[in-house]
N, C-alpha and C positions, 0 to 999 in steps of 0.2 A: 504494500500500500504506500502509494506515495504521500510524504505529508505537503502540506500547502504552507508555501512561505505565508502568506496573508491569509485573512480573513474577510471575503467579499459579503456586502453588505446590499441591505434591498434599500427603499427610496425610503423608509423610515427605521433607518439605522438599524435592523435586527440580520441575524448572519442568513445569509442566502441559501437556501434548501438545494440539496443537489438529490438527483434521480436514483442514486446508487441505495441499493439494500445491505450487498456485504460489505461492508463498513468494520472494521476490529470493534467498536461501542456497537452497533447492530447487533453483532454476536454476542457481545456481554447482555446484551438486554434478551434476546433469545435463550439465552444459556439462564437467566433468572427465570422465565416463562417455564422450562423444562426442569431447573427445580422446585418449582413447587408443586408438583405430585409427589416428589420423591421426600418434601419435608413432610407432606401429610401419611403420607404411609408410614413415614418413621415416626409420628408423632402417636398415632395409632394403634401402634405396633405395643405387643404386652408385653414384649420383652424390655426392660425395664433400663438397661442400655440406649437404645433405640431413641430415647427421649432426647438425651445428650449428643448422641449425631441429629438428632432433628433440631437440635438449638447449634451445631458446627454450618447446615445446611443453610439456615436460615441468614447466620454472618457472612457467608459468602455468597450467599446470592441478596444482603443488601448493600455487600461490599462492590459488587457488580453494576448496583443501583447509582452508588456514588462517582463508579469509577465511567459508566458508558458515557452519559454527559461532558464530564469532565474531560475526557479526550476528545470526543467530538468537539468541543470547542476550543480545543487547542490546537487542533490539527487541520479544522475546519472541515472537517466532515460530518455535518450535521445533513442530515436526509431528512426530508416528509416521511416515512418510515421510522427512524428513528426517532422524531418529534410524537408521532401518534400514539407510536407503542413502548417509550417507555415510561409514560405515567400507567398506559393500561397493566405493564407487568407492573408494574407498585403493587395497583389496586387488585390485581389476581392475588398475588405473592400475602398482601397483609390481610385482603378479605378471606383466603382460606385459614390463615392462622389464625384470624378472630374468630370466622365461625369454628375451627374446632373448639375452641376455648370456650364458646357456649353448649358443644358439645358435651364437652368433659365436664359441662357446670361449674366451671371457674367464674363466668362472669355470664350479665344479662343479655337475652337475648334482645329484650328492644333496645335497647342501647346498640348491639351492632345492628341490627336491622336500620335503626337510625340515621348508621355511616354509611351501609348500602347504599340505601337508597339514595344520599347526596351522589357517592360516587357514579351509582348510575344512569342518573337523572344528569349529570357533569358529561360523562362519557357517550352519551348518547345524544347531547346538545353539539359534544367536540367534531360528531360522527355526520351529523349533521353540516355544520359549519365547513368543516372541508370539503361534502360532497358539491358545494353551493361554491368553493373555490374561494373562501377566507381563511385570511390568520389568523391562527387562531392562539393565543399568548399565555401561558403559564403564569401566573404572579407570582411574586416574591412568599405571600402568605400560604399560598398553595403547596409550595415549597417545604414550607417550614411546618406545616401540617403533614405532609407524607414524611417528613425527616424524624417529628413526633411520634409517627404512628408504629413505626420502624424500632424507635427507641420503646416504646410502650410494649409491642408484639417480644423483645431481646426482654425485657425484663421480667415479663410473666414468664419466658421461657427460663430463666434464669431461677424465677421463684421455684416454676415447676419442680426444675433439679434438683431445687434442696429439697424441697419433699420428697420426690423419688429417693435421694440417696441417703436420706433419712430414714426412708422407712425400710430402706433394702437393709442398712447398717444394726436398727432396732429389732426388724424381724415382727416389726407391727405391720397393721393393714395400713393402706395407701390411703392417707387423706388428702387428697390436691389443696383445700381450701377451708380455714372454719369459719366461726361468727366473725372478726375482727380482719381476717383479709381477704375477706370476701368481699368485706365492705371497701377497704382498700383498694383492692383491683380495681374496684367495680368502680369507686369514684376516678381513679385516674382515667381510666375509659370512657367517660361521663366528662371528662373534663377535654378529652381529646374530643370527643363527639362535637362538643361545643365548639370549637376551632374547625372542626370539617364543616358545619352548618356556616358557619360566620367564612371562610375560606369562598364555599360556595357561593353566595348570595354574592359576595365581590367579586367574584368569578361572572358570575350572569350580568353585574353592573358595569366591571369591568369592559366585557367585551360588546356589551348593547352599547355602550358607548364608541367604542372604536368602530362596530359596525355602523355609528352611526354616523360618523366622522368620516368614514368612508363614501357609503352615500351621496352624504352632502358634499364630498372634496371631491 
């Protein structure tokens, strides 16, 4: 792959989409898409190891997250492909780990039903937006919400662990969660939710604006 001395820019200063799919960031954000089956069956899994490669899978494919961005705009290889899809792997990647987490009855289930649906109602306006041939712009806060949710999804996984290897070491039954971090989870989850709702609504303000600025220029 070659790298781009420069970075070519559109009529409103944002970096210039190029047609290409394999991209080295394309592939990192494909290769997050492919594991998140492989963290859900590890997370799934009774064998009680399995939990801990499912918190190893999870670091590297949100290290993948960090890193495909990141190069593409260093190198200037930023694609419409790579723009579309790699918020959509976020949102695969952190909504299966949330919902198993309401699986396991770690945490509530309307609260992630809650993030759902922002993100789908998001992801289906983005899907939109591009078939109609706009740009369509990630914010800053939208950002810092999937960077949250990322960090939230590592630390119930982290909690998880110590329970597992708590109760493997004690030779008690498996409690994931009682009265008191239940409640814990449950609020920080509750608190992220709130940032995905507030994310979103600037999200829809955001870009009704720019479509509209478009329009009229």
């Amino acid at each position: 792959m070659e790298r781009a001395n420069t970075i070519e820019t559109n009529a409103e200063g944002l970096p210039r989409e190029s047609g290409k799919v394999f991209t080295f960031p394309n592939v990192l954000t494909i290769v997050r898409v492919l594991l998140t089956p492989v963290f859900l069956a590890l997370i799934f899994s009774h064998t009680w190891y399995n939990k801990i490669l499912a918190l190893i899978v999870f670091i590297v494919a949100s290290l993948t997250d960090f890193y495909d961005g990141k190069i593409a705009r260093r190198d200037g290889t930023i694609t419409a492909f790579g723009r579309f899809m790699d918020p959509l792997a976020d949102k695969l990647l952190v909504s299966s780990a949330l919902i198993s987490f309401v699986v396991l009855g770690m945490v509530e289930a309307w609260l992630v039903a809650a993030m759902l649906v922002r993100d789908a109602v998001i992801t289906l306006l983005r899907v939109i937006s591009i078939r109609k041939g706009k740009e369509v712009v990630t914010s800053g806060l939208a950002k810092w919400k999937t960077m949250l949710q990322l960090v939230l999804v590592f630390g119930i996984l982290v909690f998880m662990n110590i329970r597992v290897i708590q109760a493997k070491l004690t030779s008690s039954p498996l409690e994931l969660t009682g009265t008191w971090s239940h409640l814990m989870l449950n609020g920080l989850v509750a608190a992220v939710t709130l940032l995905a709702v507030v994310s979103g609504v600037h999200y829809l303000v955001t870009n009704r604006r720019r479509a509209t600025e478009q329009e009229t220029g």
